[in-house]
N, C-alpha and C positions, 0 to 999 in steps of 0.2 A: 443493188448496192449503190450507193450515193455516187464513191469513186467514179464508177463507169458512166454519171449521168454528162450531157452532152457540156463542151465548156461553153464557158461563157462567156458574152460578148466582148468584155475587158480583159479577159484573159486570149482570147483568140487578135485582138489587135496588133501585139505587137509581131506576134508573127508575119502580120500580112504587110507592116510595113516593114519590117527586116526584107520577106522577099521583093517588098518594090524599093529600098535601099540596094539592097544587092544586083537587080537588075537594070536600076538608075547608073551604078557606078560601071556596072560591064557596059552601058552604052559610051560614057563618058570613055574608057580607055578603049574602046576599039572606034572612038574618032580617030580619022587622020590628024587631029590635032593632037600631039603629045601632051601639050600643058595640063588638057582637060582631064588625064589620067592623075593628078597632082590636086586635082577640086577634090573636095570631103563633100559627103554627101548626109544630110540627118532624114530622116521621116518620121511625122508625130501624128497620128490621126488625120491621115491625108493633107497633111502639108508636108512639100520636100524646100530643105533648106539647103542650099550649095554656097562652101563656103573654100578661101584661099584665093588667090591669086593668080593672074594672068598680065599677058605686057600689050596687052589692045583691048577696046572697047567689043571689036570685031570679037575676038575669043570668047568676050565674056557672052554676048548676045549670043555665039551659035551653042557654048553652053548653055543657056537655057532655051533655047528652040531645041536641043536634045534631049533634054528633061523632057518638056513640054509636048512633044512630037509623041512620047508613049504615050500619053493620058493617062495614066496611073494614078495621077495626084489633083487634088482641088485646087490646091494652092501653091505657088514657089517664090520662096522668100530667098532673091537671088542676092548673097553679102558677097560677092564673089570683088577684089579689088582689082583696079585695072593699076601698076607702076611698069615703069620699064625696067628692063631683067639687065 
C-alpha cells in the first residue's frame, strides 16, 4: 500500500531540523549564561538562525561558538543584537 511507502526527503526535513532546533536551544539554556536561554532559535535546511538580544558583544560570540561547537548545522545566520540591558 502506498501509505506505508518510505517518506520522503521533504517530508522527513523538517523533522530533523526541529530535532536539531530543539537540541540547539537545550545547549543555549544550560549555558552558564542566562541571557542565552532568551535567544530564539529557527533551522531551515541546515541553516540555524539565532535571533534576540544580549548586553555584550562577548554573549553574543559564545552564542554562536555554542551553536557552532555541535556541528549540526551548515550554516548560522547569527541576528543576535548586542544593547545594554
Amino acid at each position: 500500500m502506498e501509505l506505508l511507502a518510505k517518506p520522503t526527503e521533504a517530508w522527513s526535513i523538517p523533522r530533523v531540523d526541529e530535532e536539531t532546533r530543539s537540541r540547539l536551544e537545550s545547549a543555549l539554556r544550560s549555558s552558564r549564561y542566562g541571557a542565552l536561554a532568551k535567544l530564539s532559535v529557527e533551522v531551515s535546511q541546515g541553516c540555524a538562525r539565532l535571533s534576540g538580544q544580549v548586553s555584550s558583544y562577548y554573549l553574543k560570540q559564545v552564542a554562536q561558538e555554542t551553536v557552532l561547537r555541535l556541528a549540526t548545522v551548515d550554516q548560522l545566520d547569527n541576528r543576535v543584537r548586542v544593547a545594554a540591558s
